[in-house]
C-alpha positions in Angstrom: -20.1 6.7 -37.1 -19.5 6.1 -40.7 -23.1 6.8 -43.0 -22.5 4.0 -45.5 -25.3 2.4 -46.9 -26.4 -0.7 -48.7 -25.5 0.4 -52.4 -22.1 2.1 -51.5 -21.6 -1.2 -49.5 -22.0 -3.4 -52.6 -20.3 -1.0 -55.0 -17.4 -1.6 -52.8 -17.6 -5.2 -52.4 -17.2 -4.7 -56.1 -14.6 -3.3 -56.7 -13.0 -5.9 -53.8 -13.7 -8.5 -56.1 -12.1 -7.1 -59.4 -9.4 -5.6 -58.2 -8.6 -8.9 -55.2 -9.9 -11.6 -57.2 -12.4 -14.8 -55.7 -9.1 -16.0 -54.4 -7.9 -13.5 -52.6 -11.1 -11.5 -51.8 -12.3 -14.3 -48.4 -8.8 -13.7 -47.0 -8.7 -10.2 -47.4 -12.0 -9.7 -45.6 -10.9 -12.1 -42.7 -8.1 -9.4 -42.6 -10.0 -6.3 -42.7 -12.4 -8.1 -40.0 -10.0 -8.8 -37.7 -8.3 -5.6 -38.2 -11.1 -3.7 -37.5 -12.0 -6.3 -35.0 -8.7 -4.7 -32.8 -9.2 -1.4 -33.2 -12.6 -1.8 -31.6 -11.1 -3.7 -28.3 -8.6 -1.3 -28.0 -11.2 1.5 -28.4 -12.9 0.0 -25.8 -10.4 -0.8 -23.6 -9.1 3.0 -23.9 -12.7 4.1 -23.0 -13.1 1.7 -20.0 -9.4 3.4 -19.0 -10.4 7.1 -19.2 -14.0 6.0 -17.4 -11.6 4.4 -14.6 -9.2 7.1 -14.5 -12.3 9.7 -14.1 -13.7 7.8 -11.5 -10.3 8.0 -9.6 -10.2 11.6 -10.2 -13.9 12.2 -9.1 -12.9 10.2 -5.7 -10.0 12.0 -5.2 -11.4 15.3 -5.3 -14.5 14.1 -2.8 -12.0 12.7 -0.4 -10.3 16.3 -0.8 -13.5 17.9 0.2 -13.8 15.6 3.2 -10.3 16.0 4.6 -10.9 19.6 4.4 -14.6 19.1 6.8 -12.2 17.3 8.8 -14.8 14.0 8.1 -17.4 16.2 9.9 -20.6 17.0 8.5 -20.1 15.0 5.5 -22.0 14.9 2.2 -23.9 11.5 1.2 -21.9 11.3 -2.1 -18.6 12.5 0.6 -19.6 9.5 2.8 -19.8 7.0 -0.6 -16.7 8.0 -1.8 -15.0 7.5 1.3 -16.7 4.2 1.8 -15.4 3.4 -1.3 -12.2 4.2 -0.7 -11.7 2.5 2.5 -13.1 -1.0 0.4 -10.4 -0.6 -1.9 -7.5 -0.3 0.8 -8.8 -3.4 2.8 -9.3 -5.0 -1.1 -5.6 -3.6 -1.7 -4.3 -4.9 2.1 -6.1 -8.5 1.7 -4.0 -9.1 -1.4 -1.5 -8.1 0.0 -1.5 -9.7 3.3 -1.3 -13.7 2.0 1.9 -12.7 0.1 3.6 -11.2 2.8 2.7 -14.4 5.0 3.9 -16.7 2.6 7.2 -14.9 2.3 7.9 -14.9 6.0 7.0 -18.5 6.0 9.5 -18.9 3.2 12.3 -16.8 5.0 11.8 -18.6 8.0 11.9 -21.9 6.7 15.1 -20.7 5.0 16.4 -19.5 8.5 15.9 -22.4 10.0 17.7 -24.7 7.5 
């Protein structure tokens, strides 16, 4: 990413301590470090987004392809993604289905009271 070696490295750890001072300097570069420290996670975290939101895109468009066969005569990486698919609607349903019970237990408690 950035070609910085060992000599421009020192020269600038350098000028950190002239201009910062041995007080100042150890806060400063806990600072910087934890600065750079959140630009990396969010970097990250934006990368692990866009791989997520590609995958979603690539899954929709095989699904596409299948609905258009009429799920006939599928492709193995057609018969994946819809696999896939139908593991993250019953994921989707499970969660979904203990909160759904709980609140008709809850409005049928309440009924009855």
């Amino acid at each position: 990413m950035l070609d910085i070696g060992f000599w421009e490295l020192a020269l600038i750890g350098i000028l950190a301590l002239l201009v910062l001072g041995p007080e100042r300097l150890p806060s400063a570069l806990r600072s910087v470090g934890k600065a750079v420290r959140t630009v990396k996670q969010t970097a990250n975290h934006l990368k692990s987004e866009f791989n997520h939101e590609l995958r979603v895109s690539e899954l929709h468009e095989q699904l596409k392809q299948a609905e258009a066969k009429g799920m006939q005569n599928l492709t193995e990486t057609e018969q994946n993604a819809v696999a896939e698919l139908q593991e993250a609607a019953r994921s989707v349903n499970a969660s979904i289905q203990p909160e759904s019970l709980e609140n008709k237990s809850e409005s049928n408690s309440k009924e009855s009271k």
